[in-house]
C-alpha angles and dihedrals in degrees: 000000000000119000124234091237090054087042090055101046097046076058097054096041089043086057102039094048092046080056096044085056091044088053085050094047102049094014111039124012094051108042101031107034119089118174126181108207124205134221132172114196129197098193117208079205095046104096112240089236094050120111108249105254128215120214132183113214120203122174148157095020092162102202121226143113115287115009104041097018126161097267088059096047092046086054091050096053084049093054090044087056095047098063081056099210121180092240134016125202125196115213102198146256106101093157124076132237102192091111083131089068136049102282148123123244107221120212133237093251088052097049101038103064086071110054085045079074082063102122126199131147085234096041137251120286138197147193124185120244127218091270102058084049083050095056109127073234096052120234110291096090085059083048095042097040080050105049084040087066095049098254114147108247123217129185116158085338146139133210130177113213117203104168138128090355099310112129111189149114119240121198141175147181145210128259126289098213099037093116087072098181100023088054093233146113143222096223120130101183087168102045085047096056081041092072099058107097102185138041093258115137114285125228116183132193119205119157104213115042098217077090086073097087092074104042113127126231087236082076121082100199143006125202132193148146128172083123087083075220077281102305102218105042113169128197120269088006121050149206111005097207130350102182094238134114087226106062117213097347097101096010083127163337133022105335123181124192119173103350083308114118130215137176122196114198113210087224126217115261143043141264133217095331122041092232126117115169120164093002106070121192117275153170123218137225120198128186122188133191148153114300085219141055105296112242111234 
């Protein structure tokens, strides 16, 4: 038979250590952790006799005191600079959506000086998420707090960079879900390709991956975040909601499906609620190259 006093303490270390994981979880994991996540990437679309190119991926900060405030966002550009990519891409998501908690909301001229202190030798660019496009305000004052720190905006647009020896297009669209309460979007995935005049290597920003469906194989690489890689993912059973209507298929990480690529950033903040358990916050690092021997 069990004792009373082992009854009792199986009770106690069972409690404490379900605190201990809720500290973790809204303490600790969300606000402290910073990961910078690695890929490599050997590209089928990225010519054999183009340079490799680095690129630093930040998305879903979430702004708001306290659990995304200034000093955590000023960490994170550091970090960002310090990777020293040759490009960084911002995937959307800078406002935050936690009214249900105690927080602060922090306002597009609060967060954005920040992330003007972004540095790259091909320049720092930006989509909007579906939260931006969510703001009580709409989105112009994101768009506006961006372009006024000199961040190159893109929404259902394309851009050809030719700089330093990089030869690429870089696109991006808006986002699927902005028309929160009409269930629509203001992405135009075909008017954006449209734009690309040339057969130079193709990079594509879509905040939320369900977009990768119909992605073409013209494209080398999509990026995307808005899953928050999850953002609670428990043992044995997983993550408890991605945001996407495809479940887990594009939660997170590189994902290929038929020759296409896709990666998918955890992102760095939270949404709705200021938990992250098993998805800590990170930055990635992407670098791309030929699949095959470079030409000289």
């Amino acid at each position: 038979m069990i004792s009373r006093r082992h009854f009792l303490g199986t009770v106690l270390t069972s409690g404490a250590a379900f605190l201990g994981l809720c500290g973790y979880a809204v303490g600790y994991e969300p606000r402290y952790r910073l990961n910078v996540t690695r890929y490599d990437l050997a590209l089928p679309r990225w010519p054999a006799d183009a340079k490799p190119l680095t690129m630093a991926l930040v998305a879903d900060i979430h702004a708001c005191d306290p659990w995304m405030p200034l000093w955590r966002i000023e960490e994170i550009v550091a970090a960002t600079n310090a990777l020293n990519a040759d490009i960084v891409l911002l995937l959307g998501d800078y406002v935050s959506s936690m009214r249900r908690v105690p927080t602060r909301i922090l306002p597009p001229e609060e967060w954005s000086p920040p992330l003007g202190k972004l540095r790259a030798p091909l320049g720092v660019h930006a989509i909007l998420g579906n939260h931006d496009y969510w703001r009580e305000e709409g989105p112009q004052g994101v768009r506006d707090a961006l372009i006024r720190q000199g961040i190159t905006f893109y929404e259902n647009t394309a851009r050809r960079i030719d700089a330093l020896g990089h030869r690429f297009w870089l696109s991006g669209t808006g986002s699927m879900v902005a028309l929160k309460d009409r269930h629509g979007g203001v992405d135009d995935l075909p008017g954006t390709l449209a734009q690309i005049t040339d057969d130079l290597p193709v990079i594509h920003m879509a905040h939320e991956p369900d977009l990768f469906p119909d992605i073409p194989d013209r494209v080398a690489l999509t990026l995307s975040g808005h899953t928050h890689g999850g953002q609670i993912v428990l043992p044995f059973i997983g993550a408890i909601e991605t945001g996407s209507d495809y479940g887990n298929r594009f939660r997170y990480g590189h994902i290929v499906e038929d020759g296409r690529h896709l990666i998918v950033s955890g992102g760095l903040g939270c949404s709705h609620l200021p938990i992250r358990f098993g998805s800590p916050p990170e930055i990635v690092h992407v670098t791309v190259r030929p699949a095959g021997p470079v030409t000289a």
